[in-house]
VOGU-3710 file (C-alpha; in Angstrom, 3 decimals, decimal comma):
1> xxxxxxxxxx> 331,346/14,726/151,102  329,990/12,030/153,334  326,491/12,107/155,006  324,757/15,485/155,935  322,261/15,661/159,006  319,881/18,114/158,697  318,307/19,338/161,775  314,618/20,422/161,323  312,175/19,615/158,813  310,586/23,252/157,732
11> xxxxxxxxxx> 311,081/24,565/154,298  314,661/25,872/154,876  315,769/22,672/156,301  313,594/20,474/152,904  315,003/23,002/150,620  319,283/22,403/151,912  318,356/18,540/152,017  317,333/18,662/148,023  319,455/21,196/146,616  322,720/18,543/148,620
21> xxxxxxxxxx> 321,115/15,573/147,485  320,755/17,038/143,581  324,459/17,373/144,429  325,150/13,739/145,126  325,224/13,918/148,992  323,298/11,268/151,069  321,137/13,348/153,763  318,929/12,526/156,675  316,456/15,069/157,947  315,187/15,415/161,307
31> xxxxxxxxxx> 311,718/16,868/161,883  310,241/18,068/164,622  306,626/18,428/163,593  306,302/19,313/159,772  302,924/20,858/160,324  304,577/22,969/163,490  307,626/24,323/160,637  306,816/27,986/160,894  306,241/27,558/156,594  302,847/26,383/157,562
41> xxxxxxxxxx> 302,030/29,620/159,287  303,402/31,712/156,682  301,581/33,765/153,915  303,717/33,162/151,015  304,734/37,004/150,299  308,130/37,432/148,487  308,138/41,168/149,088  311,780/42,612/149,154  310,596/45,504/148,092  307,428/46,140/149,699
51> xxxxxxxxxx> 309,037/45,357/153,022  310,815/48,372/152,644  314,318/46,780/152,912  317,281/49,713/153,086  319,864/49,032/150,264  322,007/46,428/152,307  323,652/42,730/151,708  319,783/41,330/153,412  318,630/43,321/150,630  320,869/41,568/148,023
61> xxxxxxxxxx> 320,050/38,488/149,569  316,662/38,557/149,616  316,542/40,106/145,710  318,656/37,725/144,449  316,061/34,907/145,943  313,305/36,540/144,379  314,703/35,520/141,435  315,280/32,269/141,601  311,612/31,854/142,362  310,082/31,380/138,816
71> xxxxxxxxxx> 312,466/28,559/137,993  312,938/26,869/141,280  308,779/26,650/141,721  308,596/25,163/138,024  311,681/22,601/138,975  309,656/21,727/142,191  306,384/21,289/140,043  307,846/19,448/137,154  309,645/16,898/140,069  306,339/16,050/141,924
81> xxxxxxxxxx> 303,622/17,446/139,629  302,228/19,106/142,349  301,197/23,121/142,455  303,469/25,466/144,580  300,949/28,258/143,861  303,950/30,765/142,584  302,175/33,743/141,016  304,173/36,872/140,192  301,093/38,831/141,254  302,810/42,116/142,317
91> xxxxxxxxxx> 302,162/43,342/145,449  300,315/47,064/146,404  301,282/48,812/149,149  298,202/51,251/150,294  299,059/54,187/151,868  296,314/56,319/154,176  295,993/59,656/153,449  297,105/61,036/156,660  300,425/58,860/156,640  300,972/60,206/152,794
101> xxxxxxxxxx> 303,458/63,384/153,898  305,598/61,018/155,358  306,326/58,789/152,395  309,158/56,427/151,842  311,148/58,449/149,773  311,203/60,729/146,588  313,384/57,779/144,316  310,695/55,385/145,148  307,890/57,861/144,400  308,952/58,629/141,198
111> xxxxxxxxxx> 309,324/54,876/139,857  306,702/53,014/142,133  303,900/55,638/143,664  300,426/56,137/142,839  298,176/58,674/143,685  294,894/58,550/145,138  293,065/58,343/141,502  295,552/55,980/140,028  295,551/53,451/143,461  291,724/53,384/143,066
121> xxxxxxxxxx> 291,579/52,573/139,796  294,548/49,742/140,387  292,948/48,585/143,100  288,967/48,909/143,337  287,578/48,619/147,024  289,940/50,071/148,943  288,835/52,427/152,149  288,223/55,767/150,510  290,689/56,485/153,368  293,496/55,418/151,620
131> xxxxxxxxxx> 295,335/58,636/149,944  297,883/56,567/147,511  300,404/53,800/147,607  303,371/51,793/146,110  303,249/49,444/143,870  305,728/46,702/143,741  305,561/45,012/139,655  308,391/42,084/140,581  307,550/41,019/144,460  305,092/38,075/144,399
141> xxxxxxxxxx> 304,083/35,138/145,693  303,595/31,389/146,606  301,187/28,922/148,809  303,540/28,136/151,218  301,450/25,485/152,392  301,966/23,759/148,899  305,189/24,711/148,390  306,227/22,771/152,184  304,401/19,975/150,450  305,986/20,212/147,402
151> xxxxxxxxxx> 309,406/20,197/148,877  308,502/17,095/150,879  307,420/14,971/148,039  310,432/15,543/146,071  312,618/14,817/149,108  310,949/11,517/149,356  310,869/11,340/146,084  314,658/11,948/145,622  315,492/9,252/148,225  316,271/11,540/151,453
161> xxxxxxxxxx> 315,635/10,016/154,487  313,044/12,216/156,331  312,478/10,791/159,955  309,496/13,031/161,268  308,708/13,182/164,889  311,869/13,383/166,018  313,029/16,461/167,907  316,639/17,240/168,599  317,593/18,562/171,854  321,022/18,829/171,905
171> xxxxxxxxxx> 324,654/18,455/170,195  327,404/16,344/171,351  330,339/17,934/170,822  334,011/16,883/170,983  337,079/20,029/170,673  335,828/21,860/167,558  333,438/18,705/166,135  330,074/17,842/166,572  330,469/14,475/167,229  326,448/13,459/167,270
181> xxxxxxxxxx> 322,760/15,292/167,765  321,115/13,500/171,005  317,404/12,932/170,330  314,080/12,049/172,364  315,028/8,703/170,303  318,378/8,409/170,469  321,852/9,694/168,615  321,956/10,502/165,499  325,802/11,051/163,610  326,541/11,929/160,065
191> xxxxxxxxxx> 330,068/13,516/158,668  328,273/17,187/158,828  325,533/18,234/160,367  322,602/21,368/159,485  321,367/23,422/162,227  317,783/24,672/160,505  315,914/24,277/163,681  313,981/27,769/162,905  312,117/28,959/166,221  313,952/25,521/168,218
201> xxxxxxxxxx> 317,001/25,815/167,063  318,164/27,230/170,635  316,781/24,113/172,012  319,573/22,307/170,327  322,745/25,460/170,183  322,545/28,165/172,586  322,209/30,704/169,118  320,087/33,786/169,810  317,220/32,594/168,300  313,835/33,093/169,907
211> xxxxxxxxxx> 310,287/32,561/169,177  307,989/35,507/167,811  304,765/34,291/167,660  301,934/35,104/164,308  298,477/34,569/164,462  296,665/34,452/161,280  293,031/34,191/159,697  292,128/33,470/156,336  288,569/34,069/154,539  287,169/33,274/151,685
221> xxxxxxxxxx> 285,344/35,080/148,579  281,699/33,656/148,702  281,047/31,615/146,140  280,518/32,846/142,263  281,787/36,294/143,168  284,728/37,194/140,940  287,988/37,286/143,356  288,838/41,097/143,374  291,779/41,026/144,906  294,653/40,349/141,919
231> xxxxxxxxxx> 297,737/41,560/143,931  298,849/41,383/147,900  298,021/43,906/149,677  300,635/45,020/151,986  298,781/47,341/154,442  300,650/49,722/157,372  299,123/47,227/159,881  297,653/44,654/157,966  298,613/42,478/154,889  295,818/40,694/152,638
241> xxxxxxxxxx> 297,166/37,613/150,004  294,646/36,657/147,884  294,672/33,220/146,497  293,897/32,150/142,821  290,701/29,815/144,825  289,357/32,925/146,320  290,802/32,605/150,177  292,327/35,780/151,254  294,835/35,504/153,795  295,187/37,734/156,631
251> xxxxxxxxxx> 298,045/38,335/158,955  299,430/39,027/161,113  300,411/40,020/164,779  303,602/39,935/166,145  304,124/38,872/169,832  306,740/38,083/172,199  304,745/35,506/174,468  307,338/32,564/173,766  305,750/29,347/172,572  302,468/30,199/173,548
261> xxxxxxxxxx> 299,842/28,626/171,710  296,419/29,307/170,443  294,513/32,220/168,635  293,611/35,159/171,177  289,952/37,603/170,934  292,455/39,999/170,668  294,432/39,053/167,959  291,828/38,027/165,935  290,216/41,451/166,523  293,362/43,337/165,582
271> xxxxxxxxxx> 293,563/41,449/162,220  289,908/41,759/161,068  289,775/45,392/161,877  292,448/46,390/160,338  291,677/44,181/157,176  288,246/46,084/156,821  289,758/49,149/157,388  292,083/48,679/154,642  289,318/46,867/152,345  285,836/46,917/153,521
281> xxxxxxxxxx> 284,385/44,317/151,453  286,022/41,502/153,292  283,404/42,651/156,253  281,011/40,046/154,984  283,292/37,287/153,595  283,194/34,044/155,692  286,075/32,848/157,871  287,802/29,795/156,914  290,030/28,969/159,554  292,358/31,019/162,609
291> xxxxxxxxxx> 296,029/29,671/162,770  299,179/30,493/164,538  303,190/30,355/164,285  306,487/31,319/165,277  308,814/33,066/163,232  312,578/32,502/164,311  313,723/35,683/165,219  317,392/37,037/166,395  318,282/40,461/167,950  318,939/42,158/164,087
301> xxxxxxxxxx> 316,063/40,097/162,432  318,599/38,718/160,232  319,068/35,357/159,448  322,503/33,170/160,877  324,388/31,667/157,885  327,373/29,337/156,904  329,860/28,270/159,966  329,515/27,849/163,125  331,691/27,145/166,410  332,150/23,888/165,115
311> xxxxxxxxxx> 333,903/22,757/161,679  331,268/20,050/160,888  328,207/22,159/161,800  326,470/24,553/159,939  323,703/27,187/160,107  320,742/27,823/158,431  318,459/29,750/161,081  316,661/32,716/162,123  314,838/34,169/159,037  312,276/35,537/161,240
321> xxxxxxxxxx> 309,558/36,612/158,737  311,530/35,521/155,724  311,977/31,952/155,390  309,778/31,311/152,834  311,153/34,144/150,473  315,080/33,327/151,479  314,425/28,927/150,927  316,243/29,230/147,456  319,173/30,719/148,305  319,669/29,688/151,665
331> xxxxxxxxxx> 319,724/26,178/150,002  321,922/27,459/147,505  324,776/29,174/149,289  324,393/26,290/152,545  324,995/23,908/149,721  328,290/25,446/147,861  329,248/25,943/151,407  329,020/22,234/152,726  329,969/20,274/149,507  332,387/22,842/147,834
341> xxxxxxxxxx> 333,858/24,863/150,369  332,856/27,876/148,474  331,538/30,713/151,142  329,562/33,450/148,920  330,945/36,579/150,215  327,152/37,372/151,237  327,550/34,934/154,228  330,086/37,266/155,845  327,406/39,588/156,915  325,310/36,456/158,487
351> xxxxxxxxxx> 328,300/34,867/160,485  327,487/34,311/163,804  330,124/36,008/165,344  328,079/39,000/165,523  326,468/37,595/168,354  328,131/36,305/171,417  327,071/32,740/172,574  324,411/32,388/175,775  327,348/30,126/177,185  330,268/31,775/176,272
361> xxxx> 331,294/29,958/172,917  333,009/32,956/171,225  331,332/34,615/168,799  327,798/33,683/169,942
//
């Protein structure tokens, strides 16, 4: 395999360049803006299950990340000796007591529900609203802030060339080939080439990937107050991540505005009154800091994986809310892909040729 170019610079894109590297392939990453990669607006969860997946391959996809989180985090940690903040906290999924009679379902009940006394006791300092709730032993989570960094040192570290700053705009293209990725600095060519563009990569392909934008708050637990909060809450219109430093993060709204920047009164009032709704404590906790992102969304809200119109291009985009959870094995199954020609018969269901191209490229 000759030299991969890998087109953005957010954790899915730093995750494909290591896992091909630790395979002996020479890669060059181009980033946009690392602090822009939608990782930084994230929360961390890894919560197949309290996302209320259906039993489907995005289901199988997204388990079968989950657990390759413990050892991938430690092989991260061990390479740069820096924290990821992986913590297999379980997450709790509070139910209000008026939504209670319509409840997921009676197989999930009997394995995962608990009733009002039993969600109290798990949980102190929840709204005496809340009726029961499911809770979630395996789903957990990670500081994606820390684990972007993470995955940045050891790309550096393992001798990828990162070039930050440097946004594609658009492929050159030649019958069925890429032939090079024109830049605000130039072209760039390699043997293969990455699309992991996340909320941009339209900007670059015409895929039917757009923008949904997140805004976020986080506060923190005043200081030498125990931190209360020992699992995620994952709330009916709010979710609350504690941290093992005592910030909480809250999150988050969900808005098509397109790349609209900036926190909003109204966002920032949806979030905190929902948040002490769900757990009135956090009422008098002080605000650290208001953020925003943009999760890379397509029509189905799945992700687009493995080929593309071209032979020598490949794609890695449109996680939407699930980047962070799907970096291992999106940098897993990209990697057999490229280097091995070895398509895991879980790609099949994230072709592209379920969509039809904004141009008329067939299949997109």
């Amino acid at each position: 395999m000759g030299e991969v170019l890998v087109i953005g610079g957010g954790i899915i894109g730093l995750a494909i360049a290591l896992e091909l590297k630790q395979q002996g392939v020479a890669v060059t990453v181009l980033s946009r803006d690392f602090k822009q990669a939608a990782a930084h607006a994230a929360a961390g969860m890894l919560a197949p299950q309290a996302e209320a997946l259906p039993p489907s391959p995005f289901l199988d996809l997204c388990l079968r990340s989950r657990a390759l989180y413990p050892s991938w985090t430690q092989h991260l940690e061990e390479q740069t000796g820096l924290s990821t903040g992986y913590w297999a906290c379980g997450i709790l999924q509070p139910w209000y007591e008026a939504a209670i009679h319509g409840k997921r379902s009676a197989e999930a009940e009997a394995e995962h529900w608990l009733d009002r006394t039993a969600i109290h006791q798990h949980q102190p300092g929840l709204s005496t609203a809340v009726g029961g709730g499911y809770w979630f032993p395996l789903d957990a989570q990670v500081d994606n802030r820390a684990l972007a960094i993470a995955l940045w040192q050891a790309a550096q570290a393992a001798g990828i060339d990162i070039q930050e700053g440097i946004p594609a705009t658009s492929l050159k293209t030649q019958a069925s080939r890429v032939t090079a990725v024109i830049t605000s600095t130039g072209e760039w060519q390699a043997d293969h080439y990455v699309l992991a563009g996340g909320a941009w990569s339209a900007e670059v392909l015409p895929v039917p990937v757009s923008p949904q934008k997140g805004q976020m708050l986080s506060v923190q637990v005043p200081s030498g107050e125990a931190l209360s909060l020992q699992q995620v809450l994952f709330g009916s219109e709010i979710y609350m991540v504690p941290r093992r430093d005592g910030l909480i993060v809250l999150g988050a709204t969900s808005e098509w505005v397109g790349f609209s920047p900036g926190n909003t009164p109204m966002g920032v009032n949806t979030l905190l009154a929902a948040a002490i709704r769900l757990y009135p404590a956090i009422a008098d906790y002080p605000i650290q800091e208001f953020w925003w992102g943009f999760r890379p969304t397509t029509p189905d809200e799945l992700p687009l994986l493995g080929s593309s119109p071209y032979n020598n291009l490949t794609l890695a985009t449109g996680h939407h809310r699930n980047g962070i959870l799907l970096a291992p094995i999106t940098a897993r199954l990209i990697t057999d892909w490229i280097v091995q020609g070895q398509a895991d018969p879980l790609l099949d269901y994230f072709h592209y040729a379920r969509f039809q191209l904004k141009d008329g490229i067939s299949g997109l």
